[in-house]
C-alpha positions as a Markdown table, in Angstrom:
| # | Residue | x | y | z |
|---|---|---|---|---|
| 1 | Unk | 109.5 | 101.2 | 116.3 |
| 2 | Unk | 107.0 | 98.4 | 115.1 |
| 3 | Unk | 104.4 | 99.6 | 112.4 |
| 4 | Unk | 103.0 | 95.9 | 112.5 |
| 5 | Unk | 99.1 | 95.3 | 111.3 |
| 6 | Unk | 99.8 | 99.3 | 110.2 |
| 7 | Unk | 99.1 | 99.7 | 106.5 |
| 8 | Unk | 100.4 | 102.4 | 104.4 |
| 9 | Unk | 100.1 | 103.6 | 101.0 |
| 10 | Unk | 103.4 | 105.1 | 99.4 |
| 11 | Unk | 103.1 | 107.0 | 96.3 |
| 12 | Unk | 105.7 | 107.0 | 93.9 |
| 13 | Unk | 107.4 | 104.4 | 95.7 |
| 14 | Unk | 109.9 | 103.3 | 93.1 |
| 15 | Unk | 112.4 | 105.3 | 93.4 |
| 16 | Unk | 114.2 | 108.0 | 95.7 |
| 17 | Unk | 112.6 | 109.3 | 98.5 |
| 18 | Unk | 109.8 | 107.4 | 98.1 |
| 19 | Unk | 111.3 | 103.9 | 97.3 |
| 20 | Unk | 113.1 | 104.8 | 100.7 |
| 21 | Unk | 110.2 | 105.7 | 102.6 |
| 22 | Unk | 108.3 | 102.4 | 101.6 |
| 23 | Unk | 111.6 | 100.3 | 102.3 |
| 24 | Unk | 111.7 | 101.5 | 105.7 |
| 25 | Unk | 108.5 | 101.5 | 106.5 |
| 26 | Unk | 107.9 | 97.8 | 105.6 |
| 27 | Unk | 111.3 | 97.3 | 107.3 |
| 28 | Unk | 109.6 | 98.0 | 110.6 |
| 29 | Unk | 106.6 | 95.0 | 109.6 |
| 30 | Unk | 103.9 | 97.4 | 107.7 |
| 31 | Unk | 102.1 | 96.4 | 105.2 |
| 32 | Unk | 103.1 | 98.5 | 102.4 |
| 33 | Unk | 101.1 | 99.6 | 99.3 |
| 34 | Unk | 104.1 | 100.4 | 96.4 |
| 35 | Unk | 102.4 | 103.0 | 93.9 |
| 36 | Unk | 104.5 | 103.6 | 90.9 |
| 37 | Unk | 103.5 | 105.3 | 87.8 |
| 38 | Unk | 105.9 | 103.4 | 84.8 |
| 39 | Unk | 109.1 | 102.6 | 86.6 |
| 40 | Unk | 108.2 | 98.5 | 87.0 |
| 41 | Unk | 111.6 | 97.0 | 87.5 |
| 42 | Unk | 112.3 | 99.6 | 90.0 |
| 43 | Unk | 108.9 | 99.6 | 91.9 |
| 44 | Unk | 109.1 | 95.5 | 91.7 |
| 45 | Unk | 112.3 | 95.7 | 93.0 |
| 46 | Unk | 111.4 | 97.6 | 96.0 |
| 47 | Unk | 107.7 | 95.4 | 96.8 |
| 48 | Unk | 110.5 | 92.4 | 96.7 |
| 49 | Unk | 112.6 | 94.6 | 99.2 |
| 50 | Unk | 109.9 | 94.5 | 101.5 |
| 51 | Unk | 108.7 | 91.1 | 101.3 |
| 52 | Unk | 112.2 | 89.3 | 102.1 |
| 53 | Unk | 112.0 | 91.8 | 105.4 |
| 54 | Unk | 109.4 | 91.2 | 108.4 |
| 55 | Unk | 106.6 | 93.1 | 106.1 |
| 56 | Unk | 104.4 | 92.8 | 103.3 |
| 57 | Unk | 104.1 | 94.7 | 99.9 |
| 58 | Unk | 101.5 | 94.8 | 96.9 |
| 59 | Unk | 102.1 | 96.7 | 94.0 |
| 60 | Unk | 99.6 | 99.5 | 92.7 |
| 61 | Unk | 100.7 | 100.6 | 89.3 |
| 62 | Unk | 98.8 | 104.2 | 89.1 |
| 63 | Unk | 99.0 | 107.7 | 87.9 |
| 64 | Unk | 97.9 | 109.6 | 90.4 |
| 65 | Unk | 96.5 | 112.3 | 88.5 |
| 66 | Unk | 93.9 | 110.6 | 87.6 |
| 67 | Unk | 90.9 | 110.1 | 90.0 |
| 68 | Unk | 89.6 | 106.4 | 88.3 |
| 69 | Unk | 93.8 | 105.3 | 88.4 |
| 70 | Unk | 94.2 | 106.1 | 92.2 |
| 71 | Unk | 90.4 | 104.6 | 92.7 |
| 72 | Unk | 91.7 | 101.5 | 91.0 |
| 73 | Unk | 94.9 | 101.4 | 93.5 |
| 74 | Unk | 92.6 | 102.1 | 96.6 |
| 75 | Unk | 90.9 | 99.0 | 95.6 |
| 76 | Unk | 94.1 | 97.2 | 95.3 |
| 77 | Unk | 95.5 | 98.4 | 99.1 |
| 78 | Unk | 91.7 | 96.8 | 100.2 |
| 79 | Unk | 92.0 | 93.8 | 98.7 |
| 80 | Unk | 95.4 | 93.1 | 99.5 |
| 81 | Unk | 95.5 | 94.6 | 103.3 |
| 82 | Unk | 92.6 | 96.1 | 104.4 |
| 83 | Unk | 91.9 | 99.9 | 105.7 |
| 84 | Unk | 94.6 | 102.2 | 104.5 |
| 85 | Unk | 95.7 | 103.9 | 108.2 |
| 86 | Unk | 98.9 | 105.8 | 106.6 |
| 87 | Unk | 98.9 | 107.5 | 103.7 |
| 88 | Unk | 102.1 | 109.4 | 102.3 |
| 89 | Unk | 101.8 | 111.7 | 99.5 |
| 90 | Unk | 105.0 | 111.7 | 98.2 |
| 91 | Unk | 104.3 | 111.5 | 94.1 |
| 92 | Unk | 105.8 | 114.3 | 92.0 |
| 93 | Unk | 107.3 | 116.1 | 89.2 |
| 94 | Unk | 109.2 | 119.0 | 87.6 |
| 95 | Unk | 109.3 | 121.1 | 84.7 |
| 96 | Unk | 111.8 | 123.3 | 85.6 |
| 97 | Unk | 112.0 | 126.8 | 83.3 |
| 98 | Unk | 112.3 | 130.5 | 84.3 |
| 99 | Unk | 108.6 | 132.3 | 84.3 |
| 100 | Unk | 109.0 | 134.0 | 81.3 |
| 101 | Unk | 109.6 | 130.4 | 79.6 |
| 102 | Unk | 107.0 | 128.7 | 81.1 |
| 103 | Unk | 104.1 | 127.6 | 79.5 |
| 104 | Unk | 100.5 | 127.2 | 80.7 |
| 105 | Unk | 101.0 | 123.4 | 80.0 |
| 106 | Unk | 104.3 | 123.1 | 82.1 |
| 107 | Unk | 102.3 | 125.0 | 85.1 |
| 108 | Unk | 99.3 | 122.7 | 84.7 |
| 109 | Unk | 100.8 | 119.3 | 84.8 |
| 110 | Unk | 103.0 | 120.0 | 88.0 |
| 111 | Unk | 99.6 | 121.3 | 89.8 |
| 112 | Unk | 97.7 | 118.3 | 88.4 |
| 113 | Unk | 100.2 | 115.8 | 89.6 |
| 114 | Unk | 101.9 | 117.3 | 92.5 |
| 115 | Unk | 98.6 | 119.1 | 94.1 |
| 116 | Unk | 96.0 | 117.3 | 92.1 |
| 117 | Unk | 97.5 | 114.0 | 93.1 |
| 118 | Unk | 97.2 | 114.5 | 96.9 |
| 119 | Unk | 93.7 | 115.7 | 96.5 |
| 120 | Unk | 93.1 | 112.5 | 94.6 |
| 121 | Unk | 94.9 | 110.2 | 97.2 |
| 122 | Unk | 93.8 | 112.0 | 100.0 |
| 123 | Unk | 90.5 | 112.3 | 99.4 |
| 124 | Unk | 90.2 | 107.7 | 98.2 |
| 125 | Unk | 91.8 | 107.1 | 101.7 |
| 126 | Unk | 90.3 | 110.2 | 103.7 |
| 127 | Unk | 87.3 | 108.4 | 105.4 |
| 128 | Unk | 90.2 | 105.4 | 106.0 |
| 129 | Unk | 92.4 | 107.2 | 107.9 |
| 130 | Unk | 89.4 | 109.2 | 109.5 |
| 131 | Unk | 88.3 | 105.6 | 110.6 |
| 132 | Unk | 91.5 | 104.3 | 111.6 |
| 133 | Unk | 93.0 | 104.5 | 115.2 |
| 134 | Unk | 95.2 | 106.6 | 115.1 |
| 135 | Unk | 95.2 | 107.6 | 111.5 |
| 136 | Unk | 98.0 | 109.2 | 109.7 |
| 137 | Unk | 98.2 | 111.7 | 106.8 |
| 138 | Unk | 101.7 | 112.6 | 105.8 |
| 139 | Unk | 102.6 | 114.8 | 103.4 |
| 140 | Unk | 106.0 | 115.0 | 101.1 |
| 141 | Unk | 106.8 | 118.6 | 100.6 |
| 142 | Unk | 110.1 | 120.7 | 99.7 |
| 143 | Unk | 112.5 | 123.2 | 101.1 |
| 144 | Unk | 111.6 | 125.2 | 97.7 |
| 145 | Unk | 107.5 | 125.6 | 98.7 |
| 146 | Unk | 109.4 | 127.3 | 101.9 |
| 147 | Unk | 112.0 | 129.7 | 100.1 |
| 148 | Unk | 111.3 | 129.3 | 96.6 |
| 149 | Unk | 113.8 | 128.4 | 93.9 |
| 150 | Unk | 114.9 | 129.9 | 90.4 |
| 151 | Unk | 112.7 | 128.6 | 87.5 |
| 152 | Unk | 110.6 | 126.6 | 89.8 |
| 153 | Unk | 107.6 | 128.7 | 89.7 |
| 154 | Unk | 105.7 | 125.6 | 89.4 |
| 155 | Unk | 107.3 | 123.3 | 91.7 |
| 156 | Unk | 107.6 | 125.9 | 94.3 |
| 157 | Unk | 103.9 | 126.9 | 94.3 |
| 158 | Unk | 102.6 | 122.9 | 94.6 |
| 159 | Unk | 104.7 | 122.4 | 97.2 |
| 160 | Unk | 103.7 | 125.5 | 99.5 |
| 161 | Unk | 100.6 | 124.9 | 98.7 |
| 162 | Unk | 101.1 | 121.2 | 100.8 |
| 163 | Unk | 101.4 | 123.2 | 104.0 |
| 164 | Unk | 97.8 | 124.7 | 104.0 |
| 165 | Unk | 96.2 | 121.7 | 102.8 |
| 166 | Unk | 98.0 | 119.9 | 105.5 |
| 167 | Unk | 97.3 | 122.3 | 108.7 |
| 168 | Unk | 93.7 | 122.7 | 107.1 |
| 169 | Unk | 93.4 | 118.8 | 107.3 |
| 170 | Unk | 95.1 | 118.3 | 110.6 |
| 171 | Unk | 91.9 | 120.2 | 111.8 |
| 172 | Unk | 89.1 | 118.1 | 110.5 |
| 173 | Unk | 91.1 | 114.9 | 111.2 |
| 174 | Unk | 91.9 | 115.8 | 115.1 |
| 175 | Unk | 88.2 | 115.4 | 116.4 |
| 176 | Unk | 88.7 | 111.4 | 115.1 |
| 177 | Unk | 92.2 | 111.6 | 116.8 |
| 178 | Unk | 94.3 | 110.9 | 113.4 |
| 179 | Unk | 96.9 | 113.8 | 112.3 |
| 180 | Unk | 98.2 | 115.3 | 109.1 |
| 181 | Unk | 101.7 | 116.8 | 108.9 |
| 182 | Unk | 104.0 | 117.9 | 106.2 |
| 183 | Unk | 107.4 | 116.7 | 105.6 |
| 184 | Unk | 109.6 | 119.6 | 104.0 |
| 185 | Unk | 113.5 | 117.9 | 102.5 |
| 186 | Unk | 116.1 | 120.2 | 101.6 |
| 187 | Unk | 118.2 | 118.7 | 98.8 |
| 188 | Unk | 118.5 | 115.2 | 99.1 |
| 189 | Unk | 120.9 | 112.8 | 96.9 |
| 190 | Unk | 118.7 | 111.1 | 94.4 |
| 191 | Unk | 118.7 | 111.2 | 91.1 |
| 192 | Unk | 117.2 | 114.5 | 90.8 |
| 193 | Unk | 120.2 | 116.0 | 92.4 |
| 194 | Unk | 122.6 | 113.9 | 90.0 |
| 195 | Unk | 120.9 | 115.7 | 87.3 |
| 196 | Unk | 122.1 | 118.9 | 88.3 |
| 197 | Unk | 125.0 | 120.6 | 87.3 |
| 198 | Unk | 128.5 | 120.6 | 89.6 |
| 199 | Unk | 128.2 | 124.3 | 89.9 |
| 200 | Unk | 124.6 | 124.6 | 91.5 |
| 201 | Unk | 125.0 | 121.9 | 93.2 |
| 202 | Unk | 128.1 | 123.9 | 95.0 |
| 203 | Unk | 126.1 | 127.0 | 94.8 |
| 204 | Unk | 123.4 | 125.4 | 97.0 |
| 205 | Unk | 125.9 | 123.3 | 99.4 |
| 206 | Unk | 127.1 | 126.4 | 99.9 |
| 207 | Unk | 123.9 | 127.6 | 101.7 |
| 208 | Unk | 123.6 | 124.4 | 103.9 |
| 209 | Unk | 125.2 | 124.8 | 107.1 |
| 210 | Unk | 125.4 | 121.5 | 107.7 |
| 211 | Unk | 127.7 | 121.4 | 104.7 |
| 212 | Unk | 125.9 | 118.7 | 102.7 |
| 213 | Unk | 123.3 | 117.0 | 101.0 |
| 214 | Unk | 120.7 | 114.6 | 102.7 |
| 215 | Unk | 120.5 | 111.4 | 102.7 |
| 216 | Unk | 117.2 | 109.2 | 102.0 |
| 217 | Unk | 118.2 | 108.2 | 105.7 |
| 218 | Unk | 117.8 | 111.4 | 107.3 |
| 219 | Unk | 114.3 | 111.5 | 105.1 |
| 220 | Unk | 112.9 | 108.1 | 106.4 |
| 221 | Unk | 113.3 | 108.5 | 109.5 |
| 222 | Unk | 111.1 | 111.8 | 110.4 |
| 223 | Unk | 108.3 | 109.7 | 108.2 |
| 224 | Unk | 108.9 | 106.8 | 110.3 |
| 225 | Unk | 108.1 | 108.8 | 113.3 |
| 226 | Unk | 104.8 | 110.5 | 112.0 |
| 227 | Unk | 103.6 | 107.4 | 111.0 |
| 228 | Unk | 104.3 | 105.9 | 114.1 |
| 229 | Unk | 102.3 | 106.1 | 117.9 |
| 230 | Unk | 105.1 | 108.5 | 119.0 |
| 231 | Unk | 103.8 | 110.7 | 116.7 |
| 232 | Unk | 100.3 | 110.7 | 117.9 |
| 233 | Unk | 100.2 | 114.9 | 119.7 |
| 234 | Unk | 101.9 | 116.2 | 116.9 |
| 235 | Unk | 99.4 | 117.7 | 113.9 |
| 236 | Unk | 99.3 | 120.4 | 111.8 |
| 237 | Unk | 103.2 | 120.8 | 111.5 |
| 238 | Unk | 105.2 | 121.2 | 108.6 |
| 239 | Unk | 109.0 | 119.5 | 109.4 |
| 240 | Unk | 112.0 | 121.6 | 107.9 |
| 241 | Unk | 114.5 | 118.6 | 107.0 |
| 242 | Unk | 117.3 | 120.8 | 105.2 |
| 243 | Unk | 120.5 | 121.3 | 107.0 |
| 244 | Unk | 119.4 | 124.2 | 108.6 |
| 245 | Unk | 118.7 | 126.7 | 105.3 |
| 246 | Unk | 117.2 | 129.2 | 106.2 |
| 247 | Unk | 113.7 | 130.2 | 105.4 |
């Protein structure tokens, strides 16, 4: 699948699912924007990634909680490549604690980031993709905004919170024939999942009945496809990517 003369805009592109996404995706010729927010060996590391393949990378340093930040980096995709015709909102965070231990500060700055951040990008790039042909909005989501998790109150609600904002966008993007769709990963190995302790991590493998983790791979690929012309009858969807948990 060639994505050639296809620009797209990867938010936090520096590492894990992201720095993936953006490999692949210039990999197949785009012309990749590399958002990171402070990780600059690893988000430099990726744009060179891209360049020694068949596409082309600029880097856009930006937090994407903040509307004059991802203004700035909208600039940068312009000035660089042009129109932005794929935009993937994959930029988030956690502050992981039971409810009764979370503050109103640890629920704000997961909404700001993970929600506030794809309003931010979506809405710099909106008239873009609107404009482009075939336009593409894709969002990152999680198996947790479809089951919930414990002490990811936060996390949980951002990420549900994608698939109406999605379906809700697939509608006012159709009558310029550009779609929106939601990408949902189960538990994928990056250095999130390190993080976790050996017995939840075997708590939840035990509820997979594929019997393991993802791969970035098996991530890449599905965005691959949405951003690609195959892609082009299928809106509004939200994409389960989790081994077959239940939900």
């Amino acid at each position: 699948m060639s994505l050639e003369e296809r620009t797209c805009l990867v938010t936090g592109a520096s590492r894990g699912i992201g720095a993936g996404i953006a490999r692949d995706l210039g990999a197949r010729g785009a012309e990749v924007v590399v958002n990171y927010r402070s990780s600059d060996d690893e988000a430099q590391a990726v744009h060179d990634d891209i360049e020694d393949g068949p596409g082309s990378a600029v880097l856009a340093q930006a937090d994407v909680s903040d509307i004059e930040a991802v203004e700035e980096m909208h600039q940068t995709a312009h000035d660089a490549f042009g129109r932005v015709d794929v935009l993937v909102n994959n930029a988030g965070v956690t502050v992981d604690r039971t409810f009764e231990n979370m503050t109103r500060e640890d629920w704000q700055w997961v909404i700001e980031v993970n929600l506030g951040g794809m309003f931010n990008c979506t809405s710099v790039c909106y008239d873009d993709i609107r404009a482009a042909e075939e336009g593409r909005l894709i969002n990152i989501s999680s198996v947790v905004g479809q089951q919930g998790n414990y002490g990811q109150a936060n996390y949980a609600t951002t990420k549900s919170g994608m698939f109406g904002f999605t379906r809700t966008l697939a509608l006012e993007l159709a009558q310029e024939g550009s779609t929106a769709n939601c990408v949902a990963p189960g538990f994928v190995r990056t250095d999130m999942l390190a993080e976790v302790s050996d017995r939840v991590k075997q708590n939840i493998l035990d509820r997979i009945p594929l019997g393991r983790f993802a791969e970035v791979t098996d991530i890449v690929g599905i965005v691959r496809f949405l951003a690609g012309e195959e892609s082009s009858y299928m809106t509004g969807q939200v994409l389960g990517v989790n081994g077959g948990m239940e939900w």
